[in-house]
Every structure is written in C-alpha cells, then in structure tokens.
C-alpha positions as CSV (number, residue, x, y, z in Angstrom):
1,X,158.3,-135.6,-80.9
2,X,156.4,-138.6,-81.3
3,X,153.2,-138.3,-83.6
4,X,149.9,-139.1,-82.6
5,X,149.1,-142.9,-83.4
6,X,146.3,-143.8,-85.7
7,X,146.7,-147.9,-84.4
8,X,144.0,-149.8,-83.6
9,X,144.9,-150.8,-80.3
10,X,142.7,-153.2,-77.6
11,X,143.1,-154.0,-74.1
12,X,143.7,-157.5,-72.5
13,X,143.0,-156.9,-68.7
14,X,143.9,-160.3,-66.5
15,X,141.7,-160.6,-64.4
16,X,141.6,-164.4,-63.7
17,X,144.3,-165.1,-60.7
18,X,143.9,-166.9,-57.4
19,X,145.4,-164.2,-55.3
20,X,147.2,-167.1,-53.4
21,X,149.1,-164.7,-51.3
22,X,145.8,-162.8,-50.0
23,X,143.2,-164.5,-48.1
24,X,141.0,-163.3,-49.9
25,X,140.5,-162.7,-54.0
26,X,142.2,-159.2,-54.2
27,X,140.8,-158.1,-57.5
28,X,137.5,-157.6,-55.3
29,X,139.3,-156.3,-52.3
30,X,137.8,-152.3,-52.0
31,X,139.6,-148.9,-52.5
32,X,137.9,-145.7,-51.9
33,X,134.4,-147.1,-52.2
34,X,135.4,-149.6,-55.3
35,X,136.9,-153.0,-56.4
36,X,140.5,-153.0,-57.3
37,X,139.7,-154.5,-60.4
38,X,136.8,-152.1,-61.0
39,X,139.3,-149.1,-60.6
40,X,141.4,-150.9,-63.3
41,X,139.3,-151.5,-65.7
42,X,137.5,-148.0,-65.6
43,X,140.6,-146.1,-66.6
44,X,141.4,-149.1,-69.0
45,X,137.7,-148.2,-70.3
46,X,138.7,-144.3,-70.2
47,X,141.6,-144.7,-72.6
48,X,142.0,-145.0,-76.7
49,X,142.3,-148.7,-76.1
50,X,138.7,-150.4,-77.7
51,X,137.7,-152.8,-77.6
52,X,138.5,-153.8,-73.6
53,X,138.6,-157.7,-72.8
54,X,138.9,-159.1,-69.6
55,X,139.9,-162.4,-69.1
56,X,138.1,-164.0,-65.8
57,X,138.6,-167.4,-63.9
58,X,138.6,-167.6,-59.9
59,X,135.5,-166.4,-58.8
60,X,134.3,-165.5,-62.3
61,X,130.8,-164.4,-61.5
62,X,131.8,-162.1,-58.6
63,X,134.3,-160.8,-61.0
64,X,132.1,-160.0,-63.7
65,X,129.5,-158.8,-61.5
66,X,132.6,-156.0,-59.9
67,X,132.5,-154.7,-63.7
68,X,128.3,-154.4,-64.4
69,X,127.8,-151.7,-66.7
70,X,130.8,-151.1,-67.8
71,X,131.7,-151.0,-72.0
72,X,133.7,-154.8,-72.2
73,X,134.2,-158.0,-73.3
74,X,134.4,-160.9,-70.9
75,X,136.2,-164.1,-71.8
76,X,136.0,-166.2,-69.1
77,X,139.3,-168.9,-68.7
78,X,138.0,-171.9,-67.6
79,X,141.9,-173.5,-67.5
80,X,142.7,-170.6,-65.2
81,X,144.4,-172.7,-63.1
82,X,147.1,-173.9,-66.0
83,X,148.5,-170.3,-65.3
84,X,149.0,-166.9,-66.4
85,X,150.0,-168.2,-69.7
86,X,146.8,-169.1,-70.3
87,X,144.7,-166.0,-69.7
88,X,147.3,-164.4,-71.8
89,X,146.1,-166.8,-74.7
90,X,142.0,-166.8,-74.0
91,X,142.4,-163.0,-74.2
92,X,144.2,-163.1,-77.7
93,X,142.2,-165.9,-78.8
94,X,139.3,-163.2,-78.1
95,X,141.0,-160.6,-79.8
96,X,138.8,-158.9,-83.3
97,X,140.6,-158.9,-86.4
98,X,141.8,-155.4,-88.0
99,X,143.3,-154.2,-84.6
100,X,147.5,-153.4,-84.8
101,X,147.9,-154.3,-81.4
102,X,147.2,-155.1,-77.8
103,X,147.8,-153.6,-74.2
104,X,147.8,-156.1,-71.5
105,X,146.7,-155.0,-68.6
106,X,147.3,-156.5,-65.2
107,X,143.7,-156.2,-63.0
108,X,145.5,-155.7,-59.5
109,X,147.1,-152.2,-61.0
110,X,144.3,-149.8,-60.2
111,X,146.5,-146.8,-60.2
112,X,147.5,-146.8,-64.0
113,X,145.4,-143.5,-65.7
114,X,144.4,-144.2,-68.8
115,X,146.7,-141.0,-69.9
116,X,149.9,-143.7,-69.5
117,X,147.8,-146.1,-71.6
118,X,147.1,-143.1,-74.5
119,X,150.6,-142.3,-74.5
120,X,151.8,-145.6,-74.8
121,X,149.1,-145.9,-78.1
122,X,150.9,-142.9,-79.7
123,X,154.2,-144.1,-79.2
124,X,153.7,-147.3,-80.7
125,X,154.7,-147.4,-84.1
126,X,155.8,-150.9,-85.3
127,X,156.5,-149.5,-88.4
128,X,158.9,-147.4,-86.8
129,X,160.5,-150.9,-85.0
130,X,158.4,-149.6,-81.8
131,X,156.2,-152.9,-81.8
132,X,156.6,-153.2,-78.1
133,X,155.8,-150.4,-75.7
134,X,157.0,-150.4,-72.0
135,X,156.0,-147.9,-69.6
136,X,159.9,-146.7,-67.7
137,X,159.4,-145.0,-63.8
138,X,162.8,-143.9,-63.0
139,X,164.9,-146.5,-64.9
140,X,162.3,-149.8,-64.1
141,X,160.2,-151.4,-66.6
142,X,156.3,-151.5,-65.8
143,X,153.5,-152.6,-67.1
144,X,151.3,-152.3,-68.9
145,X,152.7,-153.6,-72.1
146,X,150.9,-152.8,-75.6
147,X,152.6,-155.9,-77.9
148,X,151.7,-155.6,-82.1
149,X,149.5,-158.0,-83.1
150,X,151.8,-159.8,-84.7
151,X,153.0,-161.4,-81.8
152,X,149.3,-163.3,-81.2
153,X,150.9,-166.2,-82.6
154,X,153.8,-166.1,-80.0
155,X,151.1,-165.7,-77.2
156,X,149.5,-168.8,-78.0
157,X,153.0,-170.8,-77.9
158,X,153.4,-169.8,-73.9
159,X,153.0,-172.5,-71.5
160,X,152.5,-172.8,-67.4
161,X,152.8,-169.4,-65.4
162,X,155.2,-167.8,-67.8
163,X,153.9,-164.2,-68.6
164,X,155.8,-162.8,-71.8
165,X,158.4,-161.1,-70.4
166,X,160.8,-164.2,-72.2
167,X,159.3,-162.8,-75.5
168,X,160.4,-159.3,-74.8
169,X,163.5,-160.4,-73.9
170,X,163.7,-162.0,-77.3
171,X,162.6,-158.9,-79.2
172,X,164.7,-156.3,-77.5
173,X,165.1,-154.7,-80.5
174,X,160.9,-154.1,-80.7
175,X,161.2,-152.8,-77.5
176,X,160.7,-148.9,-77.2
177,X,160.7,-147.8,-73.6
178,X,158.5,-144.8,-73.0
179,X,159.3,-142.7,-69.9
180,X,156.1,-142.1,-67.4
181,X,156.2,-139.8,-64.4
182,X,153.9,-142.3,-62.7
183,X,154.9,-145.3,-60.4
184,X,151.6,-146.5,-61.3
185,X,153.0,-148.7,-63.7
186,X,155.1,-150.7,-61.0
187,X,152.1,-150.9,-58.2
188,X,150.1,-154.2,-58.2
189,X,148.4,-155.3,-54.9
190,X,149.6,-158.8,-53.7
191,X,149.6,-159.0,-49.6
192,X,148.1,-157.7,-47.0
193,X,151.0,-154.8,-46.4
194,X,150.1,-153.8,-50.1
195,X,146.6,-152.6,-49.0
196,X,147.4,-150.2,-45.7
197,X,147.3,-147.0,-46.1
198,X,145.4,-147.1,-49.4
C-alpha cells in the first residue's frame, strides 16, 4: 500500500500544437457541448495538481479564450513552431519554486479523470526511487507523466519535436509504473476517425 503523498506537484498541460493532421485546430474541436482542450484541463484543474500551466501557441487567443474562468496559468510559446520540445521548456521555465514535481499533461487527452492524476501524486515518491510516474492500461505506457523537479534542468536541454520519452528511457530506474483501469491514458485526438462516435 502506497501512502498518501504530501508532494507538491503542478501540471504542465500542452496545449500549443498545430494539429497538422486535422483541418482544423483539434484542441478546439467540441465534445458533448465543450472544447477538447477545455475537457482536459477541467479535470487537470479538478485534481491535487496546483498550480495548472498551460502552455499555448497556434491560435493562442482562441485557446485561452476555450479555458475563460478557469483556475490557471497561461504561458504562451511564441517558438511554438521549433516543436514540442519547446512547450515542454516554456512550461518548466514557468514553473514556481518549492514544488517536488510536475505532471505533463497532453491537451488532446480529454478523457483522463483527475482520479488517475491524484493517484499518480500519491505514488510518487522520489525519495522512494519513484521520481517518474507512468500511468500502465493493460501492459502500455500512457501519459500523463508526473517527472521530479529535478529533472527541469533536463527539460530545458531537449531540442526539435523530441517529447521526453529519451529521458525516461535514460532513467528507467526512476520509473515506477502505476497500473490504471482507464484507457484514458492512451486516447489523444489526432484525425478525423479519432472524433466519430465521440
């Protein structure tokens, strides 16, 4: 039994892509009444995770405007096109000080509860070597993925449209997979075919 965490943890929610394989900007795309990215970011908002970031870019202002009213921090990425890489880095460079860690969030996963996200906040313990905490569905990593602050210095080293998988692959022994009975954690929106049915 894993005891309940008393980490500081925030959220990073990406929310600057060009949805190049839509024709339009997905994030803004609806769902039961509201914007993909909205749904997101509301359970992001419902969970332990404070303070909540999210990093903008294409169509900033409609972006923003998806979330009015809603308890976060916007950090607009105005090199949004240099990659995912660097949203990753304008969130951390955001990021207060005192926190032990981060969850980044991907903005086209609308389906994540913020219960996954709570669990994933008591499980992580890098104290414990559980500095890294992947969500598992049936034997597949996920995301999100809440990372210890001390990696915010390896953050700011990636380049191009390199995500940080590459770092969890150089950490695996950080990594502490925690099992979900969700597969929330491995839907994201990115064509048309994603959509139907929805």
């Amino acid at each position: 039994m894993i005891a309940a965490s008393t980490s500081r943890v925030a959220a990073i929610v990406l929310a600057a892509g060009r949805s190049s394989r839509l024709p339009t900007n997905k994030l803004l795309a609806l769902l039961a009444g509201k914007s993909v990215i909205r749904h997101t970011v509301e359970a992001v908002c419902a969970s332990a995770a404070d303070p909540v970031i999210v990093v903008t870019g294409h169509q900033a202002d409609a972006v923003r405007e998806a979330l009015a009213g809603l308890p976060v921090s916007i950090a607009e990425n105005v090199r949004f096109t240099d990659g995912l890489s660097s949203s990753l880095i304008c969130g951390v460079n955001r990021l207060p000080g005192g926190i032990d860690g981060y969850v980044v969030v991907l903005g086209d996963m609308p389906f994540v509860p913020a219960t996954v996200i709570d669990a994933m906040i008591e499980a992580f313990a890098p104290e414990a070597g559980r500095a890294i905490v992947v969500p598992v569905y049936q034997g597949r990593r996920g995301n999100p993925v809440l990372w210890s602050a001390r990696f915010c210095g390896e953050f700011r080293g990636l380049t191009g449209d390199q995500g940080a998988k590459q770092l969890m692959a150089l950490h695996g022994d950080l990594v502490y997979e925690l099992e979900v009975d969700t597969d929330s954690v491995l839907t994201d929106f990115d064509t048309l075919e994603d959509f139907s049915g929805r």
